[in-house]
N, C-alpha and C positions, 0 to 999 in steps of 0.2 A: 058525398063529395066534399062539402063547407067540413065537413068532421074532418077527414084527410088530409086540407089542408092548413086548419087549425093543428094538427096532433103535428103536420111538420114545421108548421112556425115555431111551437113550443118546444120543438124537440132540438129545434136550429136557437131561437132565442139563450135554451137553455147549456148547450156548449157555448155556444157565444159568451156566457157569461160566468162556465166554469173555466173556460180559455183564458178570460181576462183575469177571474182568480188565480188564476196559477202563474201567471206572468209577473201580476203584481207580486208573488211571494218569491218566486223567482229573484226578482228587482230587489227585494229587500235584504233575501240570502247575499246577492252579488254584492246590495251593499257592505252587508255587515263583515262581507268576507273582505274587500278593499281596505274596510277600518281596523281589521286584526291587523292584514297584511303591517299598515302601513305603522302599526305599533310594534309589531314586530320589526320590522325595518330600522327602527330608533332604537331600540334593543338590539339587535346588533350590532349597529353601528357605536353604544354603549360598549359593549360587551369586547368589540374589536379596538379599542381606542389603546395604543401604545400604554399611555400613562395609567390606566386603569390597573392594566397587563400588570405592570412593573410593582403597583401598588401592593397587588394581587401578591406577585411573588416574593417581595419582600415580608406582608404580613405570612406570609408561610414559609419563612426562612430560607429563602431559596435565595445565593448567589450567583454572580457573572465569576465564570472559573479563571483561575489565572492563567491557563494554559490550557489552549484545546489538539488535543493529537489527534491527526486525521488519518485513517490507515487505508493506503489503495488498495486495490484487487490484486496487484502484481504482488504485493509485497504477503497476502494471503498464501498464492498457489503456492509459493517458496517455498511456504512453509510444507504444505504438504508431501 
């Protein structure tokens, strides 16, 4: 009987304390996954910044057009 309920302490003891391993790592994943997030967050908010944008397209020679034509749908079927 004392065997019995030795072999179930140990056997509750020892979930018990793979449970808390895994939660702690758990804990650490979530952190470390919060601290990408939150680096990535700054990086995009780099990444979206107008003036970057503009920086961006000027070193790749890209201009604002002198004239933009816009063409409706009506003015498509016409055609066809």
């Amino acid at each position: 009987m004392f065997f019995l309920v030795a072999l179930v302490y140990v056997s509750a003891t020892t979930t018990l304390s793979a449970t808390g391993y895994e939660s702690q790592r758990l804990e650490q994943q979530r952190d470390e996954l919060r601290r990408q997030n939150a680096l990535l967050e700054v990086e995009v908010a780099r990444l979206d910044s107008p003036t970057r944008i503009v920086a961006e397209a000027k070193r790749l020679g890209l201009v604002h057009p002198a004239q933009v034509t816009v063409v409706s749908p009506e003015s498509l079927s016409i055609k066809r």
